[in-house]
C-alpha positions in Angstrom: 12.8 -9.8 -10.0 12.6 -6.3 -11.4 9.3 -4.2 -11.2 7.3 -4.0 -14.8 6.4 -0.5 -13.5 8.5 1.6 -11.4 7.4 5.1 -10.2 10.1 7.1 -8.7 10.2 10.4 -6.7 6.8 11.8 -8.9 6.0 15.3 -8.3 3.0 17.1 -9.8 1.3 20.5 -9.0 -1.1 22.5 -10.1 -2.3 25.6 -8.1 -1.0 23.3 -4.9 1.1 20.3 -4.7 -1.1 17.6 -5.8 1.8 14.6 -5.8 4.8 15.0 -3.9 7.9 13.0 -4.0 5.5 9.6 -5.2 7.6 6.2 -5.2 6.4 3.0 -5.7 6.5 -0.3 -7.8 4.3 -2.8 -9.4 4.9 -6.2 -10.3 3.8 -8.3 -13.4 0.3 -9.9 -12.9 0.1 -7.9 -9.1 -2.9 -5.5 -8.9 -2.1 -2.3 -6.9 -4.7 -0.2 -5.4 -4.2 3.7 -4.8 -6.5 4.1 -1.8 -7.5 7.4 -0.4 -9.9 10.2 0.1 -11.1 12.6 -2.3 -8.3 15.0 -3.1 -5.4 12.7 -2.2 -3.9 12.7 -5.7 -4.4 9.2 -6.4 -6.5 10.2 -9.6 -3.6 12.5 -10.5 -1.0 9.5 -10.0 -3.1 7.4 -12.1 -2.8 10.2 -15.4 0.3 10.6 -14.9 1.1 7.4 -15.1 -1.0 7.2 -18.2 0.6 10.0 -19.8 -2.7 12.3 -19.7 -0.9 14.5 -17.5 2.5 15.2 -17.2 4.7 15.4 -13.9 6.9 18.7 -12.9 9.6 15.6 -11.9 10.2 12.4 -11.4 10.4 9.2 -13.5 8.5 6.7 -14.9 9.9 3.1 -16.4 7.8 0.7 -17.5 9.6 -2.7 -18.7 12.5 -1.0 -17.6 12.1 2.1 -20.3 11.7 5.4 -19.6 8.0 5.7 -20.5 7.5 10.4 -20.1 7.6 10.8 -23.6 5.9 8.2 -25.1 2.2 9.0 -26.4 -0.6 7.7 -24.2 -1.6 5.9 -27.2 1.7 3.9 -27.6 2.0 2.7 -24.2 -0.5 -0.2 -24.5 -2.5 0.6 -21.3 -5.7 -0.2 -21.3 -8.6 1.9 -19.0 -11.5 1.7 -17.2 -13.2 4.9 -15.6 -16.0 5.3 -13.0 -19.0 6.3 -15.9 -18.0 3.5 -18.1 -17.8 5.7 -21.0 -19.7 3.4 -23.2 -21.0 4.9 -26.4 -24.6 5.3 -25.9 -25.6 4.3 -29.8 -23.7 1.4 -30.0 -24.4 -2.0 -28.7 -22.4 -4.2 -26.6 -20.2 -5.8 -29.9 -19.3 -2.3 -31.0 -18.2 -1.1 -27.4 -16.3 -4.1 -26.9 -14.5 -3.9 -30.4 -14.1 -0.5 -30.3 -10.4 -0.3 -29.2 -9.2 -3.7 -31.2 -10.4 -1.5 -34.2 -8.5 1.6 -33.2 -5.1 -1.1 -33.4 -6.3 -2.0 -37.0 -6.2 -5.6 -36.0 -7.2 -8.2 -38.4 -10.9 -8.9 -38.2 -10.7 -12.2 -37.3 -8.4 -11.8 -34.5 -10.5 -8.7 -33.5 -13.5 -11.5 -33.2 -11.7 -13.9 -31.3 -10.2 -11.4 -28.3 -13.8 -9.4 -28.6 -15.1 -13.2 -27.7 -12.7 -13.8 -24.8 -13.5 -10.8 -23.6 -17.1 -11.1 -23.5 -16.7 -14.7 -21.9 -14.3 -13.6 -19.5 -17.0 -11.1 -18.4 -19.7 -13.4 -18.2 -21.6 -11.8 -21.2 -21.3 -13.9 -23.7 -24.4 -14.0 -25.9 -25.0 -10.3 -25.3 -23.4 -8.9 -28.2 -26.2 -6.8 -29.8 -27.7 -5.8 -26.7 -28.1 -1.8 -26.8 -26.0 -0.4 -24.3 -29.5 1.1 -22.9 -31.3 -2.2 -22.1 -28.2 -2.9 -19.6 -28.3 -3.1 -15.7 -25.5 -1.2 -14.0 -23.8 -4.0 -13.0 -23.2 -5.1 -17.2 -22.5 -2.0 -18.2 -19.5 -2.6 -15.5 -18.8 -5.8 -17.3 -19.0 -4.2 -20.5 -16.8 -1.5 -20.0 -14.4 -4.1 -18.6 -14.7 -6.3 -21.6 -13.8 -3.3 -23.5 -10.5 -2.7 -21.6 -9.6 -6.2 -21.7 -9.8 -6.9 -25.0 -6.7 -5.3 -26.3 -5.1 -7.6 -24.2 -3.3 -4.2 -22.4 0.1 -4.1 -20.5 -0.8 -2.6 -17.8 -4.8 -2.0 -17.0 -5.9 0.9 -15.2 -8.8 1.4 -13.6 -10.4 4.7 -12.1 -13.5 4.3 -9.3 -15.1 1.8 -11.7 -17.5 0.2 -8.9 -18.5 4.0 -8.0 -21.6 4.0 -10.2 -22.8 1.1 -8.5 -25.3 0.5 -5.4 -23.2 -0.6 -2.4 -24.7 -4.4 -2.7 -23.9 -4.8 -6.3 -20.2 -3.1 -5.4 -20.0 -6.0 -3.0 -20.8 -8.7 -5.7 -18.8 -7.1 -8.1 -15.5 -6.3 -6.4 -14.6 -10.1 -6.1 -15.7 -10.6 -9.5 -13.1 -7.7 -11.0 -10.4 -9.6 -9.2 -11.1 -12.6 -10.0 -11.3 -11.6 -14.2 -8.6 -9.7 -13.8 -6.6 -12.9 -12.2 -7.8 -15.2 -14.9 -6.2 -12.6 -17.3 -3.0 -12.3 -15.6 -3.1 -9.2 -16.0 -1.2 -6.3 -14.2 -3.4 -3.6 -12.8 -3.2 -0.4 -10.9 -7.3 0.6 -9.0 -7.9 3.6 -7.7 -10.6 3.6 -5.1 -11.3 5.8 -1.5 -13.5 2.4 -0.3 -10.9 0.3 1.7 -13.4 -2.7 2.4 -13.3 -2.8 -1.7 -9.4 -1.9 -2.2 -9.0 -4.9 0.8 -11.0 -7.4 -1.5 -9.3 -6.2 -5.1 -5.5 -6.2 -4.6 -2.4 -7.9 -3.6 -1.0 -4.5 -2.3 -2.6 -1.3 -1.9 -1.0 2.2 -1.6 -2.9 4.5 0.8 -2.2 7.8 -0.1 -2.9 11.4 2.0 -2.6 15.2 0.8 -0.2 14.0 -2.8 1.7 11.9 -0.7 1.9 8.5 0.6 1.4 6.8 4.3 1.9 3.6 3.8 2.0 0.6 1.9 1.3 -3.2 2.0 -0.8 -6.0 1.7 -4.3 -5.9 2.9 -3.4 -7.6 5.7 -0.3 -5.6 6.7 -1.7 -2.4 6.0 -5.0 -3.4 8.9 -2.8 -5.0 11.4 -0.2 -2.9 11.9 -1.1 1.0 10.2 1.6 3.1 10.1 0.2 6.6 11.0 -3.0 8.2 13.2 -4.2 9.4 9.4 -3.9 5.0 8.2 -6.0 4.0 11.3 -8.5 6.9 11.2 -9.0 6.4 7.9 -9.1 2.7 7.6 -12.1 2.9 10.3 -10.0 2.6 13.4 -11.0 5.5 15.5 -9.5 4.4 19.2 -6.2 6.9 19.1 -5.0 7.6 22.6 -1.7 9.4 23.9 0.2 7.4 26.4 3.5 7.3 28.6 5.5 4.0 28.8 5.6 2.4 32.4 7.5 -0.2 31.8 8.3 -3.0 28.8 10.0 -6.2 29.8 9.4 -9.2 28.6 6.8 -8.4 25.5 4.3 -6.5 27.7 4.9 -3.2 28.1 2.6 -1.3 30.3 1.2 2.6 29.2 0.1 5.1 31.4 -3.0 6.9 29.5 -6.3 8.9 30.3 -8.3 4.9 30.3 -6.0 4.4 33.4 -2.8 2.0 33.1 -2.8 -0.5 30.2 -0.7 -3.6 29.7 -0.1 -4.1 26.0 1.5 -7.1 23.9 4.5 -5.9 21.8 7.3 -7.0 20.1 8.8 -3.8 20.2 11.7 -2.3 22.3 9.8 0.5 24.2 11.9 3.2 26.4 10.6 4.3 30.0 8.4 7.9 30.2 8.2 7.6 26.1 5.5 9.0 24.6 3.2 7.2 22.1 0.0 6.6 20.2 -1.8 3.6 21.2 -4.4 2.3 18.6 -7.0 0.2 20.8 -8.4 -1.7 17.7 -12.6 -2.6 17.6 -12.0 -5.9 18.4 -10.6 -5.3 21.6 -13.3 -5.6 24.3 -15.8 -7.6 25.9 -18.6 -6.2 27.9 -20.3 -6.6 30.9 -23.3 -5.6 31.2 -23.5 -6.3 35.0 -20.8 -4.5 36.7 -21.6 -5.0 39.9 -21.7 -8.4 40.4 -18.6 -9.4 41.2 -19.7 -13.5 41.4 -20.0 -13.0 38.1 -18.9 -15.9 35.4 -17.6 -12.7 33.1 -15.5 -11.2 36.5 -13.7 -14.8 37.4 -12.9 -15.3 33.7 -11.8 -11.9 33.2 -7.6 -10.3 33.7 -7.9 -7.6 35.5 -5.1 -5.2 34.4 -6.8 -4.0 31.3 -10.3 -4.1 33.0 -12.6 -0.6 32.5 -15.7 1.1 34.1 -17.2 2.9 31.2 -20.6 4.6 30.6 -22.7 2.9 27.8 -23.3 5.5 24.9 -24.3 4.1 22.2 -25.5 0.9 20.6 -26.0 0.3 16.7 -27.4 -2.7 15.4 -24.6 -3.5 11.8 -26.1 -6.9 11.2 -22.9 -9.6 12.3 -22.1 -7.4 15.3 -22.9 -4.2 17.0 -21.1 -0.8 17.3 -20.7 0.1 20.9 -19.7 3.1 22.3 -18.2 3.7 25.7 -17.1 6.4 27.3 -14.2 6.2 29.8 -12.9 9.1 31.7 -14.3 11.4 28.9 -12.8 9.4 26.7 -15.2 8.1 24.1 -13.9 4.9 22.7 -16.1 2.6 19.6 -15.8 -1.4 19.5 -17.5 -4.3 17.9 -18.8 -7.2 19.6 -20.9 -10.2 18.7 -24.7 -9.8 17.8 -25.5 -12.2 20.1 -24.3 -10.7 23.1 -26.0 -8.1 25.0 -23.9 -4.7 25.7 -26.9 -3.9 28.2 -28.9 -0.4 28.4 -27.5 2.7 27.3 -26.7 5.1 30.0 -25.9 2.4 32.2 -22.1 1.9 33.6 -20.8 -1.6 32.2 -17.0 -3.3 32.3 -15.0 -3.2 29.9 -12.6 -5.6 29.6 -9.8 -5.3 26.6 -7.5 -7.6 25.7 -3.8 -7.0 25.3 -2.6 -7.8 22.5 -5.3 -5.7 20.3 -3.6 -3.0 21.6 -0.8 -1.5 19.1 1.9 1.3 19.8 1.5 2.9 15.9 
């Protein structure tokens, strides 16, 4: 099955290469998040494709035609930006009709997708509520209503949870995908927030300095990131440099500053090669007793990838804490349950991690 949109070796710059050599596709009904930091060019990609800016090279096809030239206003996309953009003197009916009036639709069929819309949104009976009287969370809904009214091809949407405080972002980002996968529509959401890209689309697009690292589903993307700048920036901090041992057999064991490490891998590692091995939050288990070596935690416990750390650092994040340990210098961050206790900072602890959270990037 052929993409409906189909971006192809995009380049844009401006007083520095914003987008360089861009590819990717999007299917019908598939929503595609651009996910980066500020100044990755994901904006940039998105006006592109919109046709509010236009690339140095490259093409663009949407429905297999070549979509450069076409007006922004003949390409039936529909958009939705971080301020909303609602008109301040009109009320809720007027934003929401305002772009089925632009298409000189019929009024009665400008009343019926105007309705949809609204229902869609869950504001339905809000119609001549000033725009002024809204919460931030309906405005959101309002300015959504307005994009989905039109019944666009292709919907693009620019930081629209921004705005919002971090617990309605929460509420609403499973709300957006869920109205946008009633709609069946295709969408392309730009966002730097990965726990909200993770929650929004089928595949997201992670983008760094115009270009991109790496792309995939949610899941693909987390499990397995392609590059130090994926990890880092997808909250996975524990980067170390290493030296292959040995690998027979699907454990491979690495030779790093942490001491010698046996990892689980399904790939064909060489003797004395060097790699990057992401130790992933989930790895550990404490002890907070290291010196007792009757312990339950010590007979339970492989000792290959077994550590004496220094507790740094313990932060309290509500289903599990941030620990920090440190390790031959080597400061190293991981989540463990609430419920169990990492002990008393300053204190030398165990630190057992467990191979196969441990991934040769």
């Amino acid at each position: 099955m052929s993409a409906l949109l189909q971006v192809a070796r995009l380049h844009k710059s401006f007083a520095a290469a914003v987008l360089n050599e861009v590819s990717f596709e999007v299917h019908q009904g598939e929503i595609v998040c651009l996910l980066g930091p500020s100044g990755c060019g994901k904006t940039t990609l998105l006006r592109v494709i919109a046709g509010l800016e236009v690339a140095d090279a490259g093409n663009i096809l949407f429905d297999d035609r070549d979509i450069r030239d076409v007006p922004v206003h003949q390409r039936g996309f529909g958009f939705m930006f971080q301020d909303f953009a609602l008109f301040p003197h009109k009320n809720v009916w007027a934003n929401v009709i305002f772009g089925l009036r632009m298409q000189n639709l019929p009024s009665d069929q400008i009343r019926q997708q105007a309705q949809a819309a609204l229902e869609m949104v869950g504001l339905s009976g809000f119609e001549q509520r000033d725009v002024h009287q809204l919460s931030g969370g309906e405005k959101q809904r309002v300015a959504l209503a307005r994009s989905l009214a039109p019944q666009p091809k292709l919907l693009m949407l620019d930081e629209p949870l921004g705005a919002l405080d971090r617990q309605l972002r929460e509420e609403l980002m499973i709300e957006v995908r869920r109205i946008l996968k009633s709609a069946h529509l295709t969408a392309i959401y730009v966002t730097h927030d990965q726990a909200e890209a993770f929650a929004v689309a089928d595949r997201v697009v992670i983008m760094n300095a115009g270009r991109i690292e790496q792309m995939g589903t949610p899941i693909e993307v987390y499990a397995r990131p392609a590059s130090e700048f994926v990890a880092r920036f997808l909250g996975l901090p524990n980067l170390i440099q290493g030296t292959v041992i040995s690998c027979a057999a699907n454990v491979a064991v690495i030779r790093t500053a942490l001491g010698h490490l046996h990892i689980a891998t399904d790939r064909a590692l060489k003797t004395t090669q060097t790699i990057t091995l992401l130790i992933r939050p989930d790895a550990a288990t404490l002890d907070p007793n290291p010196f007792d070596a009757e312990s339950e935690w010590f007979a339970e416990t492989p000792q290959a990838n077994v550590l004496d750390a220094e507790l740094i650092d313990v932060a309290f994040r509500g289903r599990y804490q941030r620990v920090v340990v440190r390790v031959n210098d080597v400061d190293l961050v991981f989540e463990i349950e609430t419920r169990s206790s990492p002990g008393t900072i300053g204190r030398r602890v165990r630190v057992a991690l467990l191979p196969s959270a441990l991934f040769v990037l």
